[in-house]
N, C-alpha and C positions, 0 to 999 in steps of 0.2 A: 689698270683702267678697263681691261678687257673685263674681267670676272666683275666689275662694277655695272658695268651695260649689260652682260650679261644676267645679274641678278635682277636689274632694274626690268629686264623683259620677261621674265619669268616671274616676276609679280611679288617678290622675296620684300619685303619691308627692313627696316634697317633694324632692329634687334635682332630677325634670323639670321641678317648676312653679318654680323656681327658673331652671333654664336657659332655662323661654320666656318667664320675665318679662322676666329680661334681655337677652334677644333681640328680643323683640318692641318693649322702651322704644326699645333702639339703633338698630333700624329704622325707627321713628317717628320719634326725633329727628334721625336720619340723614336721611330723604326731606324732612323739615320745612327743613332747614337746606341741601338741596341750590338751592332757590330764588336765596338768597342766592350758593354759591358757596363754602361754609366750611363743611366737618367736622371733626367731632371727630379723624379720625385725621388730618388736614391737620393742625391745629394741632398734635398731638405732632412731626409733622413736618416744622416749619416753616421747618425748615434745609434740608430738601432740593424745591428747585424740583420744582412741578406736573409731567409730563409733559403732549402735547399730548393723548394720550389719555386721560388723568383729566380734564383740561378738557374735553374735547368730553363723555364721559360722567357730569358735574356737569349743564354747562351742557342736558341734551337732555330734551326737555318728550313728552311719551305723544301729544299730538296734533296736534302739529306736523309739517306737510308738508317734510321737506326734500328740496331736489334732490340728483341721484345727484351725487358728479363725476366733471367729463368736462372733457375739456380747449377750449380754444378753438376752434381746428382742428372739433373733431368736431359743438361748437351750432354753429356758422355755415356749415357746409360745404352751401354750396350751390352751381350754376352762375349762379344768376339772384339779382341782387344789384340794390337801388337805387344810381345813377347820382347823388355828388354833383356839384353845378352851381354850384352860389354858395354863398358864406359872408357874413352879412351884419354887420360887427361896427365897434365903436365908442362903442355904450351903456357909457354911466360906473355903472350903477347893474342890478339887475336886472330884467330882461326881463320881465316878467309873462304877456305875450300876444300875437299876433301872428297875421295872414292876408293867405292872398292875395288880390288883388282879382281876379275874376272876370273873365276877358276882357282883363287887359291885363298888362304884366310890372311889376306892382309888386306892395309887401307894405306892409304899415298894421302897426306895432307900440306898443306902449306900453310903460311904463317905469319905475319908481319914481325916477328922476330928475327926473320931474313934467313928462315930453315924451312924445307923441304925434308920431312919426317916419311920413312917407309916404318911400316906398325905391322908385325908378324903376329898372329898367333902361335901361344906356347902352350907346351903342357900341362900348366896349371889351368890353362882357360883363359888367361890376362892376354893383352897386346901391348908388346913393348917393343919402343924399336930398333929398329938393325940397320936404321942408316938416318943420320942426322947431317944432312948435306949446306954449308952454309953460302948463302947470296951476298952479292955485294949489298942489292937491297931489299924491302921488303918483298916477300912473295904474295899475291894478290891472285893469279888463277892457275889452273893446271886444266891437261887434255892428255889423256894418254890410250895409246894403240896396244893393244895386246897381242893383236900378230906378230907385227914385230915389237912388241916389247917401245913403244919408243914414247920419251915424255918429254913433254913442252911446258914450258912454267914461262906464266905473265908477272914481269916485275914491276915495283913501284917507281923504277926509275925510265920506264918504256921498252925497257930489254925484252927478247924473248931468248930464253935458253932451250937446246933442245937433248937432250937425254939417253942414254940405250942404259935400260935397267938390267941389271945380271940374271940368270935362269933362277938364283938363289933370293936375289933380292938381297944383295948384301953389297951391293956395287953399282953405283950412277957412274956410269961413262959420256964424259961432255963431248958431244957434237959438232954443234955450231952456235951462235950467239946471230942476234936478228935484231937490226938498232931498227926497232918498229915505229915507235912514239916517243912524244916529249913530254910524258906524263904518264898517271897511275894509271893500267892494262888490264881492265873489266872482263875482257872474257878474250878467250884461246881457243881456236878451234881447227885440227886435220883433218884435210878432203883426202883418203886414203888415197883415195882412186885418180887425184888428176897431184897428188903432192901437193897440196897445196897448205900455210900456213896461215889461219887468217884470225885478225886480233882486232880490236875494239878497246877504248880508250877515252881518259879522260880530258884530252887536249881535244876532243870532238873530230878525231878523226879516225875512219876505218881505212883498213890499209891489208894486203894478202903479198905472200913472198913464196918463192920456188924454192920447197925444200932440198931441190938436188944443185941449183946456184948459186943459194941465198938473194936473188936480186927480188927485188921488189914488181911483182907485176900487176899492180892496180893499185887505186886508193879511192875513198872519196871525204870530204869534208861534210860535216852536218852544224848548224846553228844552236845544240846543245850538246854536253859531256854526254857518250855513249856509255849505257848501264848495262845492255845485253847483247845479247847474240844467238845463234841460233843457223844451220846452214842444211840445206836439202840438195842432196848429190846428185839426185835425178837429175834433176832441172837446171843445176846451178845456180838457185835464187841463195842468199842469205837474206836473211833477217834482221835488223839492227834498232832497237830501242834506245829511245833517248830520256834525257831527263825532262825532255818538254812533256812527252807524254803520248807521242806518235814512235808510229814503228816504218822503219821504209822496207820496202823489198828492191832487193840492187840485184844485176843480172849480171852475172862473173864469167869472164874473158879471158883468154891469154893476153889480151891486148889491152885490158881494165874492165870499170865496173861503172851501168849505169841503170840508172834509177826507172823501176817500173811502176810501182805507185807507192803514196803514202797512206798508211793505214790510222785514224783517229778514232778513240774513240775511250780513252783512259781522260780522268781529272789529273794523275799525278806520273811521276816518274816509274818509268818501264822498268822494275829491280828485275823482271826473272820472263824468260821465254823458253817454250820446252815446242818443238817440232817432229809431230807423231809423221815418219814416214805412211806407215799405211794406212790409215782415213784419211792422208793430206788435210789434217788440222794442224792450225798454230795457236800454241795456249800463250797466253800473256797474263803476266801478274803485274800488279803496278801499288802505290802505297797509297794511291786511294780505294783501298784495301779489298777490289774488286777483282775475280778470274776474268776474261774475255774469252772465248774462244771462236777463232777466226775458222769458217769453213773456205780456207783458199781452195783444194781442191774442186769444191761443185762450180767456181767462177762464178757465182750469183750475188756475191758480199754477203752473204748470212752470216750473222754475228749471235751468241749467243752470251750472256749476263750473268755468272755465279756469281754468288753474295753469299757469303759463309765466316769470314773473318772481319773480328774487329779489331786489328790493327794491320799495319803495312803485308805486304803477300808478298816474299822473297824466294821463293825455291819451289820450281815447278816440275815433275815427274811424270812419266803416261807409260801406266801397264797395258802392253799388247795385247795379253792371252786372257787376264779380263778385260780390257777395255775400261780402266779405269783411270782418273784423271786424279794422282796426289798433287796438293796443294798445302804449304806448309806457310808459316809468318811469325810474325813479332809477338804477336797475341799468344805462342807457345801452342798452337792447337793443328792438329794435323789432321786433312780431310780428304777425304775418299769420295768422287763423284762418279758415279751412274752413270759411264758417256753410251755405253748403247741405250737407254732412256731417252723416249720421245722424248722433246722439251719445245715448248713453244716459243718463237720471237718476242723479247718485250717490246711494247707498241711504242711507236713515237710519242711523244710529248706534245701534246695539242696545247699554241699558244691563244689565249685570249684574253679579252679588256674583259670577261669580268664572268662572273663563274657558270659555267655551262648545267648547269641545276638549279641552280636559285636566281641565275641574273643580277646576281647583286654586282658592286663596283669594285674592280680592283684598284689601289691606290695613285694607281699612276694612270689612272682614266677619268680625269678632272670634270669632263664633258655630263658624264653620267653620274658620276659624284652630283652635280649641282642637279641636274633634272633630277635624281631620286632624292636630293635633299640629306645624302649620309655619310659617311667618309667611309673612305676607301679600306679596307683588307686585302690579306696577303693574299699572292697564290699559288696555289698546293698541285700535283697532280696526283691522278689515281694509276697505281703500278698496273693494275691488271688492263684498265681500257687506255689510258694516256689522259684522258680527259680532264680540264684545265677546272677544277674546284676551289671553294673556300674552304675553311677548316670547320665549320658549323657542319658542311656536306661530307666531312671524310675524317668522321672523328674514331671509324673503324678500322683495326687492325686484322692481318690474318699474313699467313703466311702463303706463298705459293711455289712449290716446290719445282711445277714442271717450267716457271718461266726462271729459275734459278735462285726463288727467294727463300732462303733457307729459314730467314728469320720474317717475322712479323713485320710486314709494309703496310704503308699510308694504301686506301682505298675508298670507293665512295660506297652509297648508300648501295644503291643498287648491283654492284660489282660484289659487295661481300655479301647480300643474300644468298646470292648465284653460286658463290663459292662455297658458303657456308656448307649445303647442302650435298657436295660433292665429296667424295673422297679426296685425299690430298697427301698421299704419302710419301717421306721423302725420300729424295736420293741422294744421298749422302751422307756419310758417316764422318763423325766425330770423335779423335782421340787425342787425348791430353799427353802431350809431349814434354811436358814438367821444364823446358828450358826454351829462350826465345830463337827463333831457327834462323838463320841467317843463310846456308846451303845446305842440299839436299842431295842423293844419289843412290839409286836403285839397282839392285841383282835381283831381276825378276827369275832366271831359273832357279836360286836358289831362294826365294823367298826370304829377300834382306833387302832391309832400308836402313840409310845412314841418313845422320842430321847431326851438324854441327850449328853450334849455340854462342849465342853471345857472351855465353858463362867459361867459353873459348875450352867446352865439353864436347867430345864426339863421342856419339850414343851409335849402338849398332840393335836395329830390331828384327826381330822373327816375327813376317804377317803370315805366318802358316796358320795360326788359329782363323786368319781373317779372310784368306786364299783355301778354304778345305775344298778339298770336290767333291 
């Protein structure tokens, strides 16, 4: 009745209000049903196969980051490539985790076949190994001390075991045992310096124990299954990633742990955090397949945006002595980011009824629909200014590198002139990991990266082409 009196003041006769009724329902129920993947004019035409381009323009969401394409050749073309060196395979079951040991040529992995494998280098060049230790159940993470030799494995059943490895590496000697949790144990992590034990978990609770009397001295509960972890000794903060898609910072006690703030800013589940002591940065990966990188050191909340993978971001890495931020995923691709590289904040998202260039009407602004007489379209933002457009206004792509868009983003008219003309070089390298990475682990003195694959392969590489000085 509204939009009837409505029309009637606005001087609309009954054939126009007619034609935008029915304009305006088919457009509504048209965008509504595009979700799904089924329109109305599909189904009259149900005889004749989709093309690829009605699919792609079904399937295509207003604020989603897609990359441009570009062919193989053109993301990897570089001179300076990691050097594979060994392959280590044989696991019946999947890989969950895996490092290298510090100083000597072996790798320490686990397994959900409920082994704890030590992997020696031999004189042939191969790694085989010298200690096949079995769980009662699956093994799911490992943390190991090199000082003293000491290793801690997260089980599927909430256990933690803790370890003294032999000088040889021919010998796990069992410690003590830590009934941590009531479910599968995401991440393991020792505070050398206060003993401390502390694990993260699928039953959504964090929880730390006294390595000298096994008792438990802290916990806290979270509203989602914990996926990471991450702990800084200075301070005593830890880090804890959820599947919601926030990260908390909890402040650790002799007497417990509580909550300093909550950090948001991921669409998906937090799989991987890496915590650079000295820039006091915290990297975050998450599987909506974006880096974060949190400047908690400056206490300003500056947050920064990589975009460089297309699919989930699992396994996160940060070289010291270059200053460089590896980043590995599902997508099989391994990336190299430029963190001493200015890089600029991506701007807010500027919301409005209807597009800040053209003024036309977004869909859901009924008011301005009927005064301009047109139905509604979607709305788009522009990456480089935030500003709230249609897609007539931002039908240009470009990439920009220093705000962290590796690939080709949505922009408007005006924004990709600007850019156009400017230099734009990136920072970040690209290299093709030939398997999908699930964990990651670095020897930066010796210029070795490890990456274990869902093809439940652990690859060892040589970035000395990549590291020259």
């Amino acid at each position: 009745m509204f939009y009837l009196v409505k029309l009637v003041q606005t001087g609309w006769n009954q054939e126009e209000f007619f034609v935008f009724a029915f304009g305006f329902s088919w457009s509504v129920s048209r965008s509504c049903r595009e979700g799904s993947g089924v329109t109305r004019c599909q189904r009259k035409q149900s005889s004749r196969p989709a093309s690829k381009s009605e699919n792609r323009k079904q399937h295509r969401m207003a604020a989603e980051i897609k990359p441009a394409p570009r062919s193989a050749n053109d993301r990897f073309s570089t001179t300076k490539k990691p050097e594979l060196l060994n392959k280590l395979e044989g696991c019946n079951d999947d890989v969950n985790a895996a490092l290298l040991i510090p100083g000597e040529e072996g790798v320490i992995s686990v397994c959900d076949d409920k082994t704890i494998r030590v992997w020696l280098r031999r004189d042939s060049g191969q790694y085989w190994p010298s200690i096949c230790q079995y769980m009662p159940s699956g093994c799911t993470s490992l943390c190991y001390t090199p000082e003293t030799r000491t290793l801690f494995i997260g089980q599927e059943n909430g256990t933690i075991s803790q370890f003294t490895l032999s000088d040889d590496c021919n010998r796990l000697t069992p410690i003590r045992e830590y009934l941590a949790h009531q479910a599968r144990i995401t991440n393991v992590h020792f505070a050398k310096h206060t003993g401390w034990i502390l694990s993260a978990g699928r039953d959504k609770f964090f929880a730390y124990h006294s390595t000298e009397t096994g008792e438990r001295l802290g916990c806290f509960t979270f509203e989602a299954m914990c996926t990471s972890m991450q702990y800084d000794a200075l301070s005593k903060y830890a880090f804890v990633g959820d599947y919601s898609g926030q990260i908390t910072m909890l402040k650790l006690s002799a007497t417990g742990a509580t909550v300093v703030t909550t950090m948001k800013g991921h669409a998906g589940s937090v799989r991987a955090l890496y915590w650079a002591e000295g820039p006091q940065l915290l990297f975050s990966g998450s599987y909506d397949q974006t880096v974060i990188v949190w400047d908690v050191g400056g206490k300003r909340g500056t947050t920064y945006e990589l975009h460089g993978h297309n699919n989930k971001v699992s396994a996160l890495v940060y070289a010291s002595n270059t200053q460089q931020l590896v980043s590995a995923g599902e997508d099989s691709v391994i990336v190299f980011w430029e963190m001493n590289a200015m890089r600029k904040v991506a701007p807010e998202w500027v919301e409005s009824d209807t597009c800040q260039l053209c003024t036309r009407a977004f869909f859901w602004n009924l008011r301005a629909m009927i005064d301009q007489k047109q139905i509604g379209i979607r709305q788009h933002h522009c990456r480089y200014c935030g500003k709230a457009v249609c897609d007539k206004c931002s039908t240009n792509r470009i990439n920009i590198p220093i705000m962290g868009f590796e690939f080709d983003v949505r922009v408007c008219e005006g924004c990709f002139q600007r850019l156009k003309s400017e230099e734009r070089p990136s920072l970040a390298t690209f290299h093709d990991a030939k398997h999908s990475i699930v964990a990651m682990d670095l020897d930066e003195p010796r210029k070795r990266l490890l990456t274990v694959g869902q093809d439940r392969i652990i690859k060892i590489w040589d970035l000395s082409s990549i590291w020259t000085a």
